[in-house]
N, C-alpha and C positions, 0 to 999 in steps of 0.2 A: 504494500500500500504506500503509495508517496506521499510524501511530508502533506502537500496539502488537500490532499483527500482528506488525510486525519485532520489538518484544521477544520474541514468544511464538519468533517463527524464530529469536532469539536462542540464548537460553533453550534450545529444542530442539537445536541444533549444540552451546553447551556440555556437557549433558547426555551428545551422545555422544561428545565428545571428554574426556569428564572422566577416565577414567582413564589416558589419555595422559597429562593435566595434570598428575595426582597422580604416576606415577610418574617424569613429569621433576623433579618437585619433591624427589621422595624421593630418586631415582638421581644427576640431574644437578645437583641445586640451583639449578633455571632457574624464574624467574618468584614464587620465593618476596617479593622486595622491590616495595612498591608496589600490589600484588594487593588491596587493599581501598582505596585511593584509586582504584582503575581501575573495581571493580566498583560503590563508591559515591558517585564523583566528591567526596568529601570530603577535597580538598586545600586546602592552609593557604591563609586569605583574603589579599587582597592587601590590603596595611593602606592606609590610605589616605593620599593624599598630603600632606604638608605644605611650605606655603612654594614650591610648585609646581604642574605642572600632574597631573590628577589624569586627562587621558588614557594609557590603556594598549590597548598592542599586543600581542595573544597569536599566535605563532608555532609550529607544531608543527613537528615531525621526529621523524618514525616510530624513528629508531636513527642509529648515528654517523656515518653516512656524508650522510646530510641534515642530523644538529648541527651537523657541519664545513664544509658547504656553505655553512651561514648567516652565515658569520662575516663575509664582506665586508657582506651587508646589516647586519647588525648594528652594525658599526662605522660604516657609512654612514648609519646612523640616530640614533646617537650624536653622532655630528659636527653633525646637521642639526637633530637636537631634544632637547639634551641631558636634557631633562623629563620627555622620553615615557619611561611606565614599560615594560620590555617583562617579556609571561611567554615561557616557554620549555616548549614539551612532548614529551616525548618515551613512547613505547610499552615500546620496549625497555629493560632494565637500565644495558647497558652502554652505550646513548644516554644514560641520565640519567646515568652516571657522568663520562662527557666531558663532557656539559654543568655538570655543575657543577662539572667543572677548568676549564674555558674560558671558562666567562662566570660570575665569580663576582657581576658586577652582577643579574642576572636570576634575578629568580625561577624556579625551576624545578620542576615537576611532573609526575606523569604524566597523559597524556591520557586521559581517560575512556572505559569502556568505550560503546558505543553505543545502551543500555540512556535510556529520554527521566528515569527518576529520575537518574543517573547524570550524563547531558548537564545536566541543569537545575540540580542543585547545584554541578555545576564553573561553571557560567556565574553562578551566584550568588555563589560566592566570589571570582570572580576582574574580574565587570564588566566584561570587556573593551569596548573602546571601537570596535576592528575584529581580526577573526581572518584571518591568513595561514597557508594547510598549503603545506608543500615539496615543491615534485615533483606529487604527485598520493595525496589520502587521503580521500575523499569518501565519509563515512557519512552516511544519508540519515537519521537523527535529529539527528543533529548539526548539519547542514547547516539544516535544516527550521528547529529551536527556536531558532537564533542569528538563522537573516532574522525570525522571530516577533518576535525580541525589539528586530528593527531593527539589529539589530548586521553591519554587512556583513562577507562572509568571500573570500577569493579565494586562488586558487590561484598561487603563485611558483614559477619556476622549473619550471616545470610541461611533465612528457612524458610519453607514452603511447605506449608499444611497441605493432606490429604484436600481441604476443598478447593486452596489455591491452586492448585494443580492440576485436579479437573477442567478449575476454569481458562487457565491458562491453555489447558489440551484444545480447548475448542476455538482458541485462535493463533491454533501452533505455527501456523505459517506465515504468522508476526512475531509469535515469542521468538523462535528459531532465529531469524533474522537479528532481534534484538541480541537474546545472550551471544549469536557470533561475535556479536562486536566488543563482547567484556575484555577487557584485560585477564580476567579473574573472577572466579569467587569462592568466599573464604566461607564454608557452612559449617553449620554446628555438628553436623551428625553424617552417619553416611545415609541415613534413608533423606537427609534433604539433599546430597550428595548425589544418590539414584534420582532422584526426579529434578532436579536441575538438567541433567546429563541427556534423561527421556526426553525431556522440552528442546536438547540443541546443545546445548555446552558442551564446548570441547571436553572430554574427561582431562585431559593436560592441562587444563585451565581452571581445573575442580579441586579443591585443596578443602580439607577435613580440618580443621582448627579446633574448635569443641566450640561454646558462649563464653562471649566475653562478659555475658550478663555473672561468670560465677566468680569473675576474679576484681578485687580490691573493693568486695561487697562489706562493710564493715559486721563484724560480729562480738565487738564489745559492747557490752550493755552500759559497760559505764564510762563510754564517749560521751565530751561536752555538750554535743546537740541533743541524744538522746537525754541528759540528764534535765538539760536546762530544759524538753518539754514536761520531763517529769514534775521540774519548779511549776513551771506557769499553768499547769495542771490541778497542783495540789494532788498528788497520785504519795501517798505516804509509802516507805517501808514495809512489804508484806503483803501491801493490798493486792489482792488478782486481779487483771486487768486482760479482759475480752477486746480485742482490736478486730473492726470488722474494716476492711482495707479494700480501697479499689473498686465499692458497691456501687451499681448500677441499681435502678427500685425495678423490681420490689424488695431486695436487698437490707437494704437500712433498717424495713419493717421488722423483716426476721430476727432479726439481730436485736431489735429492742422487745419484742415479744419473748426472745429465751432471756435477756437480761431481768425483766420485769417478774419472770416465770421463776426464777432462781434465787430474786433478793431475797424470799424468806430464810431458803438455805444457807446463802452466803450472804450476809447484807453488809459487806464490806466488796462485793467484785463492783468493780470500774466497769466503765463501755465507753471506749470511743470509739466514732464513728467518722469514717473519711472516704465522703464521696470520689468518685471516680473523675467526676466532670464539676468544673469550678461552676459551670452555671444551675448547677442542681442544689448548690450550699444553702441558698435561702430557702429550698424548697423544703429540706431536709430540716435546717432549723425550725420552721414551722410544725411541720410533723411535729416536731419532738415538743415542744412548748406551745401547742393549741390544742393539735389532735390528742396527744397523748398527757399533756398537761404536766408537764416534767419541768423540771430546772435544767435548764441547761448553762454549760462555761464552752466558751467561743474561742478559737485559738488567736483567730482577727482582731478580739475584741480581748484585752486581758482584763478592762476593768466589768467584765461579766461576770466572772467569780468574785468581786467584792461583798455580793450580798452572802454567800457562801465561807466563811471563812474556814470552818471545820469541816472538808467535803465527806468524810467520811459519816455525819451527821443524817439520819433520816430525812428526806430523800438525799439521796447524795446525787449532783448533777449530773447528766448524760453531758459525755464528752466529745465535742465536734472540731476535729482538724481541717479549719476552712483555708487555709493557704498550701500555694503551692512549695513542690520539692521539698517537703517535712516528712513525707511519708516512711522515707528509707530509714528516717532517725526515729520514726513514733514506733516500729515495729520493734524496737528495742526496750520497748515497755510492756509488750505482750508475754504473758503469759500463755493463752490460745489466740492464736492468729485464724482469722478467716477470710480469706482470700477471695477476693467479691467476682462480679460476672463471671462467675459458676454457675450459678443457679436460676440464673437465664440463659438467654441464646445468645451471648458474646463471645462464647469462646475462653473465658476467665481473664486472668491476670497474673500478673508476675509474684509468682510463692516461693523465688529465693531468697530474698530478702529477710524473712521474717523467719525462713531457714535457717540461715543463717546464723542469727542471734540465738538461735535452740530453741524457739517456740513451738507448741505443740501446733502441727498446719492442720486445718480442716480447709477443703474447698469442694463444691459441687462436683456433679457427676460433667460436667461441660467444660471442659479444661482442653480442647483439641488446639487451640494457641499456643499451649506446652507442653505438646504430646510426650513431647521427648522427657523433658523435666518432670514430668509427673509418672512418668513409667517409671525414675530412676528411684525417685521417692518411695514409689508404693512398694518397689522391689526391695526396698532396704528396709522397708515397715518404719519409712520417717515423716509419714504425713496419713491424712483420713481422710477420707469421701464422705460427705454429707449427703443423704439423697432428696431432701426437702427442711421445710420450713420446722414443723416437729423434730426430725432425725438431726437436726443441727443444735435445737434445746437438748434432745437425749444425751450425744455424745462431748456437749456443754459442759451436761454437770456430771458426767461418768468419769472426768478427764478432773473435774472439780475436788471431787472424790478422791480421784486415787492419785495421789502426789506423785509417787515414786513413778508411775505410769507413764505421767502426761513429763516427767522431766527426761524420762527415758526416750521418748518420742523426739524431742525437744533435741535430745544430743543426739541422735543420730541422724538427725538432719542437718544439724551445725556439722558432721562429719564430713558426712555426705556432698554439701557445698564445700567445704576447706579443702576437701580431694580431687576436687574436678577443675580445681583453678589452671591457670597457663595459656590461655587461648589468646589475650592479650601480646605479648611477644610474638607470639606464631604471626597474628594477625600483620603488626607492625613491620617483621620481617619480610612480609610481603607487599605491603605496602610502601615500603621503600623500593623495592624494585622497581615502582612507576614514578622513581625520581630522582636526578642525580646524583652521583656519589657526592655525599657529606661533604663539606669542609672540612681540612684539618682540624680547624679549630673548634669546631662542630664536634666531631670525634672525641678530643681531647675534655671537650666538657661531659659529654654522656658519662 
């Protein structure tokens, strides 16, 4: 298909999704920031270098969950080419908002929309010198005018669900075309290994790395971030603390239904709650202090626990983590972690993290987003299936119950991530190879 067939099919989908668009814009205030650097890739140039090297590495991530993923390459790039300039892209809003808490070194932008005016002026202003997307985001204009222009792009960290893969089957004779053109790709597994390979990839060009999602994931509980939410919490010494993470609703509901179901038993366990999507936070505070009539403390707001000073006190407040990029640190207060879009049709969310720190994982029967991660889990007997809104209260307070159990659970999934690490270097290793040999002095700082 030629570049501008696909603008015109472009073109045509936005057309009929535009008043979708507009009225998320209008209702939800979604997509309003960025919206003209996407549609005409006129994001800020990258100035040029001085006094250094004037190679640049451009990195996408679709949204925050790919930003956060980057952070060990990034730092691992840092270390090894202090020079290299890197840009940073992201699609989503609240991708770019993390990104520019996180990496105030890098430039950040939004990714162009896939339109060849759009792709051509982002590649003008920015020069990159090799392009890296996270996971998997292969637009076949994109892909097309970067190898045009000699610029190699390859895929890190790269998987491909049994459904993505289906779907990609059904326009293989564009996938195919695309992956010819990678430099690489670096996947976690070999079954995302085989189905890269199915769709077109060179096998030479197919490289087994593991996730970089398992390496420089923190697992002390008593890091300053994690600690300092425990401060602005009021979470005391001892208290058990239920973290339901990354919920999608009906999610949040369940979650304060085994909470409310259990104070008799325990009327010291905590509940925070941290939605998935920053635009659901009001929606969720509501629930929790109308519908259900609860106290709640706000992580946005610190002086909402003022009227609470003793939270351990009857009722003790429902806890909600409304800001972004806290979540990797709140999972370090969990005692049971529950791992959210599970128990809908999302496909879950990321249950390393809370791995990690040794908390007992519970997540739904819908985890195919982490197929891999979740078969390594159940096979080590370091995480639990919930299969509904009840089965999630039962193994609550089963887990409440039996101390020695849920801490057993707990460390053998902190193992479990602490062994799988390494995938960082591997990745980097290869990602140098779509860029100059280093500076001496480059070298000499690594």
């Amino acid at each position: 298909m030629s570049a501008w067939l696909l603008n015109a099919a472009y073109l045509l989908f936005l057309g009929a999704i535009a008043p979708l668009l507009v009225w998320r814009r209008l209702r939800l205030g979604k997509d309003r920031d960025g919206l003209w650097q996407k549609l005409s890739g006129r994001v800020a140039p990258r100035p040029s270098a001085k006094n250094s090297s004037d190679d640049c590495l451009w990195l996408h991530a679709v949204s925050v969950g790919e930003v956060l993923l980057l952070r060990p390459v990034i730092e691992e790039l840092k270390a090894r080419r202090p020079h290299l300039q890197l840009v940073l892209s992201t699609t989503t809003t609240t991708g770019q908002e993390v990104a520019r808490a996180k990496y105030p070194d890098c430039q950040v932008i939004y990714f162009p929309l896939d339109f060849t005016w759009a792709v051509n002026t982002a590649l003008d202003r920015i020069r990159p010198t090799a392009i890296a997307l996270a996971e998997l985001e292969l637009w076949p204009n994109f892909v097309t005018l970067a190898a045009r222009r000699g610029i190699p792009v390859a895929v890190i960290n790269g998987r491909l669900s049994e459904r993505s893969f289906r779907g990609y089957q059904r326009i293989q004779f564009l996938t195919r075309r695309i992956l010819g053109r990678l430099a690489f790709a670096a996947v976690q597994s070999p079954d995302y290994a085989r189905r890269f390979q199915a769709l077109g990839l060179n096998p030479a060009h197919c490289h087994v790395t593991g996730s970089v999602k398992f390496d420089k994931v923190e697992a002390r509980r008593d890091n300053p971030r994690t600690q300092h939410l425990r401060e602005a919490f009021g979470i005391a010494p001892g208290e058990p603390v239920l973290i339901a993470g990354s919920t999608q609703a009906p999610e949040e509901r369940y979650a304060l239904e085994t909470w409310l179901a259990l104070r008799t038993e325990f009327p010291n366990l905590r509940l925070v709650l941290v939605p998935r999507h920053k635009e659901r936070f009001e929606e969720v505070a509501r629930m929790v202090t109308h519908e259900f009539q609860l106290p709640l403390v706000r992580r946005s707001q610190p002086d909402s626990s003022s009227h609470n000073s003793s939270p351990t006190s009857p009722p003790s407040p429902v806890l909600l983590l409304d800001t972004l990029g806290e979540l990797a640190a709140c999972w370090g207060l969990a005692d049971i972690a529950f791992v959210g879009g599970s128990l809908t049709r999302r496909g879950g969310q990321n249950m390393i993290e809370p791995a990690a720190y040794g908390s007992a994982v519970l997540f739904g029967p819908d985890t195919r987003n982490f197929r891999d991660i979740v078969a390594l889990l159940l096979a080590a007997d370091a995480a639990r299936v919930v299969r509904d809104a009840s089965d999630l209260t039962r193994q609550v307070r089963d887990l409440l119950h039996d101390q020695p159990a849920r801490e057993a659970l707990g460390a053998r999934a902190r193992t479990l991530v602490l062994g799988q690490q390494g995938a960082t270097p591997r990745t980097v290793d290869l990602l140098e190879t779509l860029l100059p040999a280093a500076q001496p002095a480059a070298r000499r700082a690594a």
